[in-house]
N, C-alpha and C positions, 0 to 999 in steps of 0.2 A: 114375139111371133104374132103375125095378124091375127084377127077374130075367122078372119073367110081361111086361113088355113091350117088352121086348130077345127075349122068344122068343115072342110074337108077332108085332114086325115081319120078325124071320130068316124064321119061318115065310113070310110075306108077299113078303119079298123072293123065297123061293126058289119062290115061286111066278110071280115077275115081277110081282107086284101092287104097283109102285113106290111111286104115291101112295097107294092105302091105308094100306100103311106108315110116310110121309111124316104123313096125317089122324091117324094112330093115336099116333105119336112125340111129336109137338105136342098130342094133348089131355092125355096124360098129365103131357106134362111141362111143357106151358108155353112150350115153346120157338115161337123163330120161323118161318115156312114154312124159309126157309133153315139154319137148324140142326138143324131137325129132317131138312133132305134130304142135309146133310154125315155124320148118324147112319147116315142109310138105306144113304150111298155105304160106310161104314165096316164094317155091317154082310156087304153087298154082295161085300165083297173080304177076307172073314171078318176084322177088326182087331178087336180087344177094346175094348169099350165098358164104360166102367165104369159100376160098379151103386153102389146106396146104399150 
């Protein structure tokens, strides 16, 4: 996943704007509803997510 949308959806998360970040995960990346909300939870509880 890029750097600019790993600190978009942080951004997002730490505003509590769950799903947006969830919308935003998944167009970038392709992912499913659910992987892209396993990101969010990961983000969420600060875990490193890796980048390209």
């Amino acid at each position: 996943m890029a750097q600019e949308v790993q600190d978009l959806a942080q951004q997002l998360v730490q505003e509590r704007r769950f799903s947006k970040a969830i919308q935003e995960i998944a167009r970038a990346t392709g992912y499913d509803r659910r992987d892209s909300r396993s990101v969010v939870l990961a983000l969420s509880y600060e875990i490193k997510v890796p980048t390209e």
